[in-house]
N, C-alpha and C positions, 0 to 999 in steps of 0.2 A: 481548530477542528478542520480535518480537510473535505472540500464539498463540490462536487463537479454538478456544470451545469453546461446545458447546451441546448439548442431552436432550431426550430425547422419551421418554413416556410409553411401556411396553408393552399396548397397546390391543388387539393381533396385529396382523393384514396390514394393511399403511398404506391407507390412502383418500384419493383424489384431493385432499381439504382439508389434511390431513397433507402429503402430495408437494409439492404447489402452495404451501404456506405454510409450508413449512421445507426437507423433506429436496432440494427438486430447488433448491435455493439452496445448501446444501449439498456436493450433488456439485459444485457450478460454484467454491466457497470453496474446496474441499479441493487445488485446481488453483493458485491463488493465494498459498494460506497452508500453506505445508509443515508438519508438522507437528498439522495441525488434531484437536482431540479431540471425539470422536460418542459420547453416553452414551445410554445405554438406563437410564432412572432407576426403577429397582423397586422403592427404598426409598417415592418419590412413590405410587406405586401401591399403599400399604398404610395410607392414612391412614382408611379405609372400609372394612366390611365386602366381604372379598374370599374368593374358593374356592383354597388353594394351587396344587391341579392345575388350574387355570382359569388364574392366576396365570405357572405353569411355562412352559403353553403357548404362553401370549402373550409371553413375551420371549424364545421362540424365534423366534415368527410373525413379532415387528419384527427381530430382526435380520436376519433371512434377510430379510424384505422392505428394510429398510435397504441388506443389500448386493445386493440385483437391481437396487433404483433406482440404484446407480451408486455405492455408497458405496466405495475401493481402498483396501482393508486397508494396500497401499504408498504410498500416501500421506497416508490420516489413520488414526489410530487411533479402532477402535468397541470397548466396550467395555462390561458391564454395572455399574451404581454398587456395587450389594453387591457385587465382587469385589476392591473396594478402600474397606477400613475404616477409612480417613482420612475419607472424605467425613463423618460419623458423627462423629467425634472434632473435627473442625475444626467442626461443627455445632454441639456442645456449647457448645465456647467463644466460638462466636459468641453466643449466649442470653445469653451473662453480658454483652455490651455493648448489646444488645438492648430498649429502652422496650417494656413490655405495650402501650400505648397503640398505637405502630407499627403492633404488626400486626392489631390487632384494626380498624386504620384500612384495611388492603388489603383494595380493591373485594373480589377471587376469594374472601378469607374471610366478608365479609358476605351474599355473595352463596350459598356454599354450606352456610354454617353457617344460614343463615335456613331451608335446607330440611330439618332434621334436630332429632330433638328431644334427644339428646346430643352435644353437639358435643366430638369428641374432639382432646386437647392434639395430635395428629400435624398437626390441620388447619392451628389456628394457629400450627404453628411450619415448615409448610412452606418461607413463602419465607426463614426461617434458613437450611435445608440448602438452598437451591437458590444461594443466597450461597455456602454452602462449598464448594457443587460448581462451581462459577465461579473463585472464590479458590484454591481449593486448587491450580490448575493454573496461576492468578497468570497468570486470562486478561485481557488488554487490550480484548477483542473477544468482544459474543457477537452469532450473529443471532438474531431475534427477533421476534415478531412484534408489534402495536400494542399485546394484552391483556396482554404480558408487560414493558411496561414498569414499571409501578411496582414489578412484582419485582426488574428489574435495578436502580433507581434506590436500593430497600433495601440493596442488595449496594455499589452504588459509595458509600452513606453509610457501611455497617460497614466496608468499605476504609478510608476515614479516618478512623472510629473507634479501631479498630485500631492502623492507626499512629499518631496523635495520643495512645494511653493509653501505648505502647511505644517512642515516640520512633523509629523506625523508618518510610523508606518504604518498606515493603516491598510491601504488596498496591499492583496498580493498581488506578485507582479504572476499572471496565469497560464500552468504550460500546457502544450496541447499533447492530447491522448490520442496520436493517430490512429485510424481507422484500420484493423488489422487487414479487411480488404481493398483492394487497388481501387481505381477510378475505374466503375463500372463502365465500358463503351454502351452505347446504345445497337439494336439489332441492327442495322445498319453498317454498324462498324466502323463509323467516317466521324464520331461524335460521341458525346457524354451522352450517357440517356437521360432525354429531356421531354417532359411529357409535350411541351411546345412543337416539337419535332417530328412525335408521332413514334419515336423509337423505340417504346418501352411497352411491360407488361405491368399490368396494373397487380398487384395481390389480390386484389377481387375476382379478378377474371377465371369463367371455369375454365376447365381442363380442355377443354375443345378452343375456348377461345384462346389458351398459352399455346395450343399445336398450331394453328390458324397463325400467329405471330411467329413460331419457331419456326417456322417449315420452310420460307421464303429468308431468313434471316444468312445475315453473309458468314461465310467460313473462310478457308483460306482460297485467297485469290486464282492460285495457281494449281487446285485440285480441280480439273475440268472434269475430268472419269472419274467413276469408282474405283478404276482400277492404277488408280493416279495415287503415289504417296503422298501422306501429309504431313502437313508441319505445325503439329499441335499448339506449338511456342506463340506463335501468329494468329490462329483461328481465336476469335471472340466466343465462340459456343464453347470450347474448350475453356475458358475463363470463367464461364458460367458452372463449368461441370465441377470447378474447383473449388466455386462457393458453394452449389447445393449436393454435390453428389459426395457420397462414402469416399474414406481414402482410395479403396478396394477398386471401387468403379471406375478413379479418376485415372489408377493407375494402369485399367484395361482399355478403357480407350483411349489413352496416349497410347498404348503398343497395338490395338486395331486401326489406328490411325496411319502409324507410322510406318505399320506392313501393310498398309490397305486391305486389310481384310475386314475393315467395315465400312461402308460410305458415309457421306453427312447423315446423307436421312435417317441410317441410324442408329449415328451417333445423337441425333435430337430427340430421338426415340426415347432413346433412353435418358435423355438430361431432361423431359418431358415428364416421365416417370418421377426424375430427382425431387423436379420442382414439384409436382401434385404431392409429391410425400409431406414435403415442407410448408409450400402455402394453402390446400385444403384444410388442417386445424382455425390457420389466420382467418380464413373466409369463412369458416361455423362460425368464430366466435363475433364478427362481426355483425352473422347473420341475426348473432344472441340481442347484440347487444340496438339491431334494428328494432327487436321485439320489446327489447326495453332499454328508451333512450331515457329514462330517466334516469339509468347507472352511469351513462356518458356525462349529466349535467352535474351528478352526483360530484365525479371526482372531479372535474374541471372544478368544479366550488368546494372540495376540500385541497386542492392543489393551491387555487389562488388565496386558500387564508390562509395556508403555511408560507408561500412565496410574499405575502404584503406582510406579514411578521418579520420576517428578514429584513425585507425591503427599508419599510416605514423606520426601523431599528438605526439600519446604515444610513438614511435621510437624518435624523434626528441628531447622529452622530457627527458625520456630515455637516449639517447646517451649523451646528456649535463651532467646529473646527475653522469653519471659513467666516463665522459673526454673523450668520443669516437665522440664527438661531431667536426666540423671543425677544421682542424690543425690550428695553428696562431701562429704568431711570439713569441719568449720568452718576455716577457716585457725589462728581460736587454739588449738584445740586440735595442731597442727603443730608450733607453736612448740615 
């Protein structure tokens, strides 16, 4: 049976780089692929000095934002990782098939262990548990976006690690489902957008607060006048207009652009316009669901006991295949 799964960090309320480059690919998969499983990964979220009521907050802020952007409890399961303690366990025994060499080779470690002046074991052993949080659900399919590949390509090695030490094919080895849109920049333009950064717009934010962000936000470098051509190819706001705006629109302002016959300001006018079209719905429904967070606790608790069904299944299976399975008598002593 094929079954995709994929996690997101609790950061709180999603931002337009989040929606754009995971979750609204997601609501469109979960239509596709019955069954699909949505983690809120909160073990990831403790590899660094973190606040727990900072912590708490935040994987309510994504779920709740996870189900305004469109996530249907009846259709995929969302679900938080610490409410199922296999991920943890099937982690463990990944380590033991695991080369030190491996991971100290993945870019996202060298890149954020070079900023810290203890670098703690949770770091380098992230992409193990993000292997067991893929495997354990014995997904065929994850989506993902371009920085997350060499994490999945660890996950489809221990897959046939695994089976090759246990004689068993049992893990698939899991492809990724890239992200149909690019690596959102941040408004800035210098950067991914990162909420650490300050570059991005939250989907909560109203309509005054997305112009307040767009309106300073960088375009192309080299359009000083209005009456300056532009070079659409380049501009980041122009990238935006390709994710939220009609074909119709995106296709007028590349040619107001590019005969200047519109300035920045607006051309954000109107990708301002795009955006309230789009994320005004996400922000009612989150307002819904402030009014009643017991629908939020709801599906997070029918997520997680279809997610431990899986789970506990592929442990069980698991533990047999490697002899961690129940003790029992020696057969000679029977005789």
């Amino acid at each position: 049976m094929s079954r995709i799964f994929s996690g997101i960090q609790p950061s709180g309320e999603l931002h337009i780089g989040n929606y754009l480059g995971a979750v609204k690919n997601w609501v469109q998969l979960q239509e596709t692929h019955p069954g699909a499983l949505f983690c809120v990964v909160d073990y990831h979220a403790i590899t660094g000095t973190y606040d727990p009521a900072v912590l708490r907050a935040r994987r309510w802020g994504m779920a709740k934002s996870l189900l305004a952007a469109g996530i249907d409890p009846a259709k995929a399961a969302l679900f938080v990782q610490s409410d199922v303690p296999e991920h943890t366990e099937l982690s463990w025994i990944f380590t033991t098939l695991t080369p030190l060499g491996d991971l100290e080779r993945q870019t996202q470690f060298k890149d954020k262990s070079s900023k810290v002046e203890s670098i703690p074991a949770g770091l380098l052993m992230y992409p193990v548990l993000q292997s067991a949080d893929i495997l354990l659900y014995r997904a065929d399919s994850v989506p993902v976006g371009e920085d997350q590949i060499q994490h999945l390509e660890l996950a489809r090695d221990t897959a046939r690690k695994w089976n090759a030490k246990f004689g068993q094919e049992y893990f698939p080895e899991p492809k990724p489902l890239l992200t149909p849109t690019r690596r959102i920049m941040g408004l800035d333009g210098q950067s991914k957008m990162s909420k650490s950064l300050g570059n991005t717009i939250g989907l909560m934010e109203t309509d005054d607060e997305i112009w307040a962000k767009l309106r300073p936000a960088m375009t192309d470098p080299q359009r000083v006048r209005k009456t300056d051509v532009g070079r659409p190819e380049v501009c980041n706001i122009f990238q935006l207009h390709k994710a939220f705006s009609r074909e119709e629109t995106v296709a007028q302002v590349d040619g107001q652009c590019r005969s200047a016959g519109w300035g920045c300001m607006d051309c954000k006018k109107v990708l301002q316009e795009s955006m309230v079209q789009e994320l005004a719905p996400i922000r009612g429904r989150a307002e819904a669901l402030d009014a009643e967070p017991q629908r939020v606790l709801d599906a997070l608790a029918g997520g997680a006991e279809t997610a431990r069904g899986i789970a506990r299944e592929t442990m069980r299976e698991v533990r047999g295949y490697m002899g961690l399975d129940a003790v029992t008598v020696p057969t000679e002593l029977l005789a």
